[in-house]
Each structure stands twice: as C-alpha cells, then as structure tokens.
N, C-alpha and C positions, 0 to 999 in steps of 0.2 A: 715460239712464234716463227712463221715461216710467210716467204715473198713471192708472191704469183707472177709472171711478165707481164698480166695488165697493170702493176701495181697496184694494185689492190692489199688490204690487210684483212690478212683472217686472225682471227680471236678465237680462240678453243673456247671447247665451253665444256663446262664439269658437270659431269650429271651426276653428282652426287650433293648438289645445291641448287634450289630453285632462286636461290636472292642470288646469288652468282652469275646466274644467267639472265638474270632481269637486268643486274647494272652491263652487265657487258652489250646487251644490246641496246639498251639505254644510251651506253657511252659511243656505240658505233651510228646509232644515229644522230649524234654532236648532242643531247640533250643532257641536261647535269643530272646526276644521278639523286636522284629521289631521297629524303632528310632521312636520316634512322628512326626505325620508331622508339620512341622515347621510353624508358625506363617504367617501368610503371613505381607509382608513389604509394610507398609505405609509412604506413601512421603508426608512430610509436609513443608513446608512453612512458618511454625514459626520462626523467628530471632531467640527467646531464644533456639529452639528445636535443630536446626541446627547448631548454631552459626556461622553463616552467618551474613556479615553485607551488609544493601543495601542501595545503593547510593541515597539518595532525586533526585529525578525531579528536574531538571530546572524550574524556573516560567517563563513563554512564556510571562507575564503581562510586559508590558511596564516599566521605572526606575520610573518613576514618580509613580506608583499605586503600586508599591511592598509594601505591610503591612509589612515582618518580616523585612527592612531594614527602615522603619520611609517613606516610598513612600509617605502617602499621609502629612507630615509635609513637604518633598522637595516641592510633588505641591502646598501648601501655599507658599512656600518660589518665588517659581517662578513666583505665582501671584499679589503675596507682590511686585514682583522686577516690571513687567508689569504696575500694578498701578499705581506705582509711575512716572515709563515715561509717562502714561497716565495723571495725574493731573499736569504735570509739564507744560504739553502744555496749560493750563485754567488759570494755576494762570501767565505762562510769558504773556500771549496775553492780560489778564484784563490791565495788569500792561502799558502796552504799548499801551494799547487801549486808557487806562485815561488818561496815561501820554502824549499822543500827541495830545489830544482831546482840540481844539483851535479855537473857531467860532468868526467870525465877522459881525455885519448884514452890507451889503452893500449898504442898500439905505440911512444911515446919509453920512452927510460929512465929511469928515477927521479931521473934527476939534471937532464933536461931532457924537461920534459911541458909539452902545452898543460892547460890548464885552464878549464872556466868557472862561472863562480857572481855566481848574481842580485847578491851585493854590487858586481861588477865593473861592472854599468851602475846609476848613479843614477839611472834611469828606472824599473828593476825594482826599486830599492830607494823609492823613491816610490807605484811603484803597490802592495807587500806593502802599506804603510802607510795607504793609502789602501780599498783591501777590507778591513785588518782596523778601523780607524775606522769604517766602513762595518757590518761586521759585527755590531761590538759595538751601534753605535745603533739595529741595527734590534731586538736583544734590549731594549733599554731601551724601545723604542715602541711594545712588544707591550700592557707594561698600560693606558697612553696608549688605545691602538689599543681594549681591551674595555671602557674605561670607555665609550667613543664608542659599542660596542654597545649597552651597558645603557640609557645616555642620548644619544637619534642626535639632541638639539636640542642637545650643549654645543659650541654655535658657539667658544668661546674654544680649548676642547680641539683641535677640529680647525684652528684658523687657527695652534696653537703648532706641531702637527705638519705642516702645511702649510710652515711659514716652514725648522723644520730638513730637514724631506723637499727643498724646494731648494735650501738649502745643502749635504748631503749626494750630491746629485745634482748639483751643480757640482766638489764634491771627485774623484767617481768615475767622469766622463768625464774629468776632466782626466788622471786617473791613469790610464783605460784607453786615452785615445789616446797616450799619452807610450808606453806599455809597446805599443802595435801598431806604433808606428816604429820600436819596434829591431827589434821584431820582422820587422816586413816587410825590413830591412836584413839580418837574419839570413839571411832567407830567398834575398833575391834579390842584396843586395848593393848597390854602386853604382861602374860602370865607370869615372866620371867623376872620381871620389874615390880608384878606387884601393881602395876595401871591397870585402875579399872578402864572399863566402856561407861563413857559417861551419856551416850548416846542414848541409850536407854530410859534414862532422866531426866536429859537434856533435849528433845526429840525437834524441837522446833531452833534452836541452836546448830542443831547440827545442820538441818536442813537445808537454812541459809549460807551458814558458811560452805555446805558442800558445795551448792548452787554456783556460789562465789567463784571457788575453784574452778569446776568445768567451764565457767564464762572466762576466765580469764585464761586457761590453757586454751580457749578456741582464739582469743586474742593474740597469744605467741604463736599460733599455725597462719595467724594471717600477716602477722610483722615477718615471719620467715619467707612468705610469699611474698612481699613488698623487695625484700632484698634480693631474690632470686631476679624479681622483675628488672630492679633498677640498675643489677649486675649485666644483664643481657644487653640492657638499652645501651648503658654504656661500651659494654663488649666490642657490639656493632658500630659504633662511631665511627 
C-alpha cells in the first residue's frame, strides 16, 4: 500500500479475484462489505448426523426361517415333533404285525399239525417288545417334542430327549436285527445246520414277520435322524 501527496489511499486491486475487488471498492466507498453467501445445505441421512431414529423393517420371512429370533432351531423343533409321529406308525404296525402273526398248515390232521407263532422264537418275542417300548416312548415325547417348539432355546429339554432317543434307538436295532436273522433263516435256511426254509410252508408267517422287520429298520433310520438333529440344535447354542 502506497501514499499520494493528496492523501489520498490507493488499494490495489487483484485481478485474479472478482470478490476481491468487489469488497475493496465496497470498503473504499465507507460501505460494509456485503454478508458471504452462505454455505449451501446438505441433507444427509445419517442416524448420528441427524439424530433421527429409524424403525427396522419387518422381515416378510415366514416364523419358522426368521434367523434373529432362533427360526431355524423352531424348524428342527417342528420337524423333531413330525418325526416322531412319523416312526410311531413303523414301530405300532411291526409290533402288531408279529404279535398276531399265527400260521397253521392245513393239510395235517388235527391231531398232528405244524404250527408257528411269534412266541415260538424268543427273537420275535423280544423284538414285539421292543417296537411296542418303542412305540409307547415316542407317544410320551410328543409333548417333550412341542415344548421344544414353543421354546427352540430349552437346551435341557432337548439333551433329555436326545439322551432317551439313544437309548431307544439301541433297544430297536437290537430287536430288529435279532428278528431279521430268523427271519433270513426262514427264508433261506441253512444247509450246514440242517435248517430247513420253513418259508415255503409257512408263506403267510413269513410275510408278516418280514413286513415287521423292514417297518421297523425304517424306524431306527428315523430315531438316527432325530439324534443327528437334536445334536446340531444343541451344537449351535
């Protein structure tokens, strides 16, 4: 800044700024210099920024699949409960199959007949007992089984039914493989021993008994599945 002898003040001026030269002539003519323009306003949509709170979504997903409420432990729980009315029908029919399973051949005479009935092998008489033990537990772990739905965290509930689902499932292959080696002896016999095929003679005996069998091996495939399930559920806790 420099001094003229009229006294007078010169003010340079930048020409490399038009607001520069606005407020200097501004200020040289005593007038206050002009407000800044203002910031322009940005709308944001930050929670923190705003302090705004905003509602979660609804999940559209069905109860059964909701993750943040344990969804997929209910849908074990409900297929836990399905199963078990599923195997309950394999182990009552084996049971009733053997247990009424009663042939007579009728070309002897009443005074000399063969005869066969499940009580005559203690194999068949082990495995009735066995499907119908079987039977009855799985009616008693039905309401076990809905509690588990209602509440798919009661770790205690499912490690009680966990603990009898394998002891149950120990009882019911024991009892179905005892009752498929008579069976297969029925069927084919053994030359070595001197056992015939009584299958042959017995034809509606065998039938049911075999019947029995495959029902209740499909009932140890599903008590295996039950334990698989109620291992994971628990796993996950």
């Amino acid at each position: 800044m420099s001094t003229t002898e009229t006294g007078a003040t010169v003010i340079p001026i930048e020409s490399d700024s038009g607001t520069a030269t606005h407020q200097a002539r501004a200020q040289a003519a005593g007038k206050a210099p002009a407000d800044p323009v203002p910031p322009p306003i940005v709308i944001t949509t930050d929670t923190a920024a705003t302090g705004a709170t905003t509602t979660p979504r609804k999940s559209r997903l069905p109860l059964l699949l909701r993750r943040e409420k344990g969804g997929w432990r209910r849908g074990l729980a409900v297929f836990d409960f399905l199963l078990r009315i599923l195997a309950f029908g394999p182990t009552l029919a084996a049971a009733i199959a053997t247990g009424t399973s009663d042939e007579t051949l009728s070309f002897f005479t009443q005074f000399f007949q063969f005869h066969a009935n499940y009580a005559d092998f203690p194999a068949f008489t082990f495995f009735v007992v066995g499907n119908t033990v079987a039977a009855g537990y799985l009616v008693l772990s039905l309401p076990f089984s809905a509690v588990t739905v209602v509440r798919p965290k009661a770790t205690g509930l499912r490690l009680l039914l966990l603990i009898f689902d394998t002891v149950i499932l120990a009882l019911l292959t024991a009892a179905a493989s005892s009752a498929a080696a008579i069976v297969y002896l029925a069927h084919n016999g053994n030359a070595k021993a001197n056992w015939i095929a009584i299958c042959m003679q017995f034809n509606g005996f065998c039938e049911r008994t075999s019947g029995a069998v495959v029902g209740s091996f499909i009932a140890v495939l599903i008590f295996m599945l039950l334990i698989v399930m109620s291992a994971l559920s628990i796993r996950h806790r």
